[in-house]
N, C-alpha and C positions, 0 to 999 in steps of 0.2 A: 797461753792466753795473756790478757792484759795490754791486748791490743789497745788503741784508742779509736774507738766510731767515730765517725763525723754525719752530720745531718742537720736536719733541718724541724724548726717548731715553725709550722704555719698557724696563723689565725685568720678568720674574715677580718678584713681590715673596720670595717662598723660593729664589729667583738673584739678588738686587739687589746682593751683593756679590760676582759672580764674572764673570770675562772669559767673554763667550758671543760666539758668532757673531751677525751682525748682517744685518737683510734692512732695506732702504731705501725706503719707500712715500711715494710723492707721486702726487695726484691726476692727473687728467687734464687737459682746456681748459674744463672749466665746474665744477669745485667747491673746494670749502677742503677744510682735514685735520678741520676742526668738521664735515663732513657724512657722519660713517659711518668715516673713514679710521683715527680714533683707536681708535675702538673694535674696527676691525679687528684692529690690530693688538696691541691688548689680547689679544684672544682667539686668536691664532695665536703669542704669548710664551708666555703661558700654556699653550700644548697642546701646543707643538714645544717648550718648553722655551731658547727664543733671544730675540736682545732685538729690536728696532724702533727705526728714526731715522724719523720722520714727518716733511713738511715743506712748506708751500705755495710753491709755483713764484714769484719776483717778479712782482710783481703782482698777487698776489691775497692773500687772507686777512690772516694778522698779517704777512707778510714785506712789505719796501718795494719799492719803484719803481713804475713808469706801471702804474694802472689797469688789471687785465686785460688787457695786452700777450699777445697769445698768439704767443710769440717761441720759435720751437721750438729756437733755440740755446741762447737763455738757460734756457731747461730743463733741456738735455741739461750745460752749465755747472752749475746746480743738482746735477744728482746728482753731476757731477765733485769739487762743494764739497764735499759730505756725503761722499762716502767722505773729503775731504782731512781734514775734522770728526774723523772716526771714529781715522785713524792721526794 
Protein backbone atom coordinates (compact mmCIF):
# COMPACT_ATOMS: atom_id res chain seq x y z
CA UNK A 1 0.00 0.00 0.00
CA UNK A 2 0.67 3.72 0.24
CA UNK A 3 -0.01 4.13 -3.11
CA UNK A 4 -0.98 7.71 -4.04
CA UNK A 5 -4.98 8.26 -5.39
CA UNK A 6 -5.69 10.87 -7.65
CA UNK A 7 -9.25 12.46 -8.21
CA UNK A 8 -11.11 14.82 -8.19
CA UNK A 9 -13.55 17.30 -5.49
CA UNK A 10 -16.27 18.67 -7.54
CA UNK A 11 -18.64 21.37 -6.42
CA UNK A 12 -21.86 23.17 -8.16
CA UNK A 13 -20.03 25.98 -9.39
CA UNK A 14 -23.20 28.63 -7.49
CA UNK A 15 -21.78 26.30 -4.09
CA UNK A 16 -18.04 26.33 -4.94
CA UNK A 17 -17.64 28.33 -1.77
CA UNK A 18 -19.58 26.79 0.85
CA UNK A 19 -19.04 23.61 3.12
CA UNK A 20 -21.55 20.89 1.55
CA UNK A 21 -21.87 17.42 2.36
CA UNK A 22 -19.82 15.11 0.32
CA UNK A 23 -20.72 11.49 -1.36
CA UNK A 24 -17.35 9.47 -2.43
CA UNK A 25 -17.60 7.66 -5.92
CA UNK A 26 -14.89 5.37 -7.17
CA UNK A 27 -15.44 2.95 -9.90
CA UNK A 28 -15.59 -0.68 -9.76
CA UNK A 29 -12.83 -3.69 -11.07
CA UNK A 30 -12.61 -2.57 -14.71
CA UNK A 31 -12.90 1.18 -15.24
CA UNK A 32 -11.09 4.88 -14.41
CA UNK A 33 -13.13 7.96 -12.96
CA UNK A 34 -12.35 9.13 -17.09
CA UNK A 35 -15.21 6.66 -18.01
CA UNK A 36 -18.63 8.15 -17.17
CA UNK A 37 -17.74 8.59 -13.11
CA UNK A 38 -16.72 12.30 -13.48
CA UNK A 39 -19.57 13.26 -15.25
CA UNK A 40 -21.68 11.59 -12.85
CA UNK A 41 -20.92 13.19 -10.47
CA UNK A 42 -21.09 16.36 -12.07
CA UNK A 43 -24.63 15.99 -12.52
CA UNK A 44 -25.80 14.58 -9.23
CA UNK A 45 -23.68 18.09 -7.35
CA UNK A 46 -25.52 19.96 -9.60
CA UNK A 47 -29.22 18.40 -8.81
CA UNK A 48 -28.74 17.36 -5.08
CA UNK A 49 -27.01 20.53 -4.53
CA UNK A 50 -23.61 18.46 -2.62
CA UNK A 51 -20.20 18.10 -3.70
CA UNK A 52 -18.30 14.71 -4.93
CA UNK A 53 -14.60 13.20 -4.12
CA UNK A 54 -13.95 11.02 -7.30
CA UNK A 55 -11.07 8.74 -7.34
CA UNK A 56 -9.54 5.77 -9.24
CA UNK A 57 -8.65 2.59 -6.95
CA UNK A 58 -4.53 2.16 -7.05
CA UNK A 59 -3.95 0.68 -9.87
CA UNK A 60 -5.65 1.89 -12.22
CA UNK A 61 -6.23 5.39 -13.94
CA UNK A 62 -4.14 8.48 -12.87
CA UNK A 63 -3.54 6.93 -9.20
CA UNK A 64 -0.06 4.80 -8.58
CA UNK A 65 0.73 1.30 -7.82
CA UNK A 66 0.66 -2.34 -9.70
CA UNK A 67 -1.18 -2.31 -12.70
CA UNK A 68 -4.75 -3.15 -12.27
CA UNK A 69 -4.26 -5.06 -8.94
CA UNK A 70 -7.69 -5.88 -8.07
CA UNK A 71 -6.98 -5.87 -4.35
CA UNK A 72 -10.17 -5.53 -2.60
CA UNK A 73 -8.54 -4.32 0.55
CA UNK A 74 -6.69 -1.74 -0.92
CA UNK A 75 -9.90 -0.40 -2.15
CA UNK A 76 -11.80 -0.53 0.78
CA UNK A 77 -8.31 1.43 2.25
CA UNK A 78 -9.06 3.92 -0.71
CA UNK A 79 -12.37 5.08 0.45
CA UNK A 80 -10.81 4.97 4.23
CA UNK A 81 -8.25 7.71 2.62
CA UNK A 82 -10.76 9.86 1.03
CA UNK A 83 -13.03 10.23 3.80
CA UNK A 84 -9.27 10.90 5.83
CA UNK A 85 -8.86 13.52 2.54
CA UNK A 86 -12.12 15.18 3.23
CA UNK A 87 -11.84 15.73 7.41
Amino acid sequence: MGEILRGYLIKPTALAHQRLPVVILAHGFSSTQEMGLIHTAWALCNRAGIAALTFDHAGFGLSGGKHRAQDRWSMTVGFLDSISYLI
